[in-house]
Each structure stands twice: as C-alpha cells, then as structure tokens.
C-alpha positions as CSV (number, residue, x, y, z in Angstrom):
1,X,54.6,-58.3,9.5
2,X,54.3,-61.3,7.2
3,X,51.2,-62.0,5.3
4,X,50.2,-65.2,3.6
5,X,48.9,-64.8,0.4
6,X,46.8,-67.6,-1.4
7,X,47.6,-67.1,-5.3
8,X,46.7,-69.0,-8.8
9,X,49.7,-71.1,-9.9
10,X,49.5,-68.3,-12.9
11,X,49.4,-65.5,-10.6
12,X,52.4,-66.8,-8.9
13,X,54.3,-67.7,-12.3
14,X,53.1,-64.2,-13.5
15,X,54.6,-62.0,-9.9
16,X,57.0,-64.1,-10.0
17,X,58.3,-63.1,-13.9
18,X,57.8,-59.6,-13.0
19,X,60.1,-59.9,-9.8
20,X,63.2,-61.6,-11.2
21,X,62.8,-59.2,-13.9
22,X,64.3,-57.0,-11.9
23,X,66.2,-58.5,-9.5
24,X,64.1,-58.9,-7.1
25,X,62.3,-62.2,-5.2
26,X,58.8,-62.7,-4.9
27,X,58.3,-61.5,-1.0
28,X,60.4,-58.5,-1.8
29,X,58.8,-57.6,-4.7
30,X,54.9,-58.6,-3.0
31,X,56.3,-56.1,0.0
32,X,56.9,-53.6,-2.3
33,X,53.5,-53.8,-4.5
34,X,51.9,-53.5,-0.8
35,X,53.6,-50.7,-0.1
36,X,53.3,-49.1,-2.9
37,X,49.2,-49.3,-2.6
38,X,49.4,-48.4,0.8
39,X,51.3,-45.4,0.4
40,X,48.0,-44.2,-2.2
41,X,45.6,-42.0,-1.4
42,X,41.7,-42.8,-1.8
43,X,39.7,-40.9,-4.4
44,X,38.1,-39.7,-0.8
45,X,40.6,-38.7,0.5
46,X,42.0,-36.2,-2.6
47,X,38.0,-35.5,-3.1
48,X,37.6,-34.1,0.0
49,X,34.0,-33.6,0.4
50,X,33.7,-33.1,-3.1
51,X,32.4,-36.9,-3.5
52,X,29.8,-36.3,-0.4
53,X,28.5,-33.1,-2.2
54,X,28.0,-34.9,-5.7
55,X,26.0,-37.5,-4.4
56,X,23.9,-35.0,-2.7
57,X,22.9,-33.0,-6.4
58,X,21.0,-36.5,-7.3
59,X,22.6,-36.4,-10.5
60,X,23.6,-39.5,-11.8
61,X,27.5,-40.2,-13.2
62,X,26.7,-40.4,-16.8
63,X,25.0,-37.0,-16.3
64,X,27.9,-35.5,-14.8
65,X,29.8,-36.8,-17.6
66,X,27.6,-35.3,-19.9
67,X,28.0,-31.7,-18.4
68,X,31.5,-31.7,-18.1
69,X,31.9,-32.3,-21.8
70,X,29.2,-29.7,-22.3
71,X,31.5,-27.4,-19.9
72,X,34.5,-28.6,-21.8
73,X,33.4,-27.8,-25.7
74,X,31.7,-24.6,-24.3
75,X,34.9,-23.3,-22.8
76,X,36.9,-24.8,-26.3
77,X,34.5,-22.7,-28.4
78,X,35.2,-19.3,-26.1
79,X,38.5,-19.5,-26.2
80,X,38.8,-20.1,-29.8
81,X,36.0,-18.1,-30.9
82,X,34.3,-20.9,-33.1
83,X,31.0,-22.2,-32.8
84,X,31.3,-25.8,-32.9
85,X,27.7,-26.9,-33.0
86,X,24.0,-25.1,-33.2
C-alpha cells in the first residue's frame, strides 16, 4: 500500500534525522513506525472487559487513583509490619 502523508517542513526535517540516523530512508523508516503501531495492542484489547466494568462502578479516575495508592501503602504497611500513617 502506499500512503501519502502531509507533514510540517520540521516534522519532515525531524523523521527525516531520525531515519538516516540509522541507515534508513524516510518511507522505510515511516513503514516501519506504521508497523510498529499497528502491530500494538489497544489498552481494550489487553483490558479485556476490565475497562467496560470500571466505567460501570461510577467511580471517577482520580478516585481509582486514589484507592489504588490506598491499596498500595496498605499492602506496603502489612508486609513490612509498619504503620505508616494514623
């Protein structure tokens, strides 16, 4: 397949460095960047269902962020056996 790409004159300059850096020219090096995304799997797809059944619980992302670091000290303090805070 070949894909035109509209890109910034520094964009270009920028891919460009980064391909000749090693060895490579730009629609090689593009291909490969492409590929390489491609080849990535989504948060959803690693989640699972996991993403699905977050969303459902109504709690928000800085509240999940807040329990896990609850979850996280709380497990630090058993397996130490020190109380970090009251």
């Amino acid at each position: 397949m070949t894909l035109t790409v509209p890109l910034s004159p520094e964009a270009e300059a920028r891919l460009l460095s980064k391909a000749r850096a090693i060895g490579l020219d730009l629609g090689t090096y593009a291909a490969r960047l492409l590929e390489r995304d491609a080849a990535r799997s989504t948060l959803e797809e690693i989640s699972g269902d996991l993403a699905e059944r977050f969303k459902q619980t109504g709690m928000t992302e800085e509240e999940l962020g807040e329990l896990l670091g609850r979850e996280k000290h709380e497990a630090r303090e058993r397996e130490l056996g020190i109380k970090f805070s009251e």
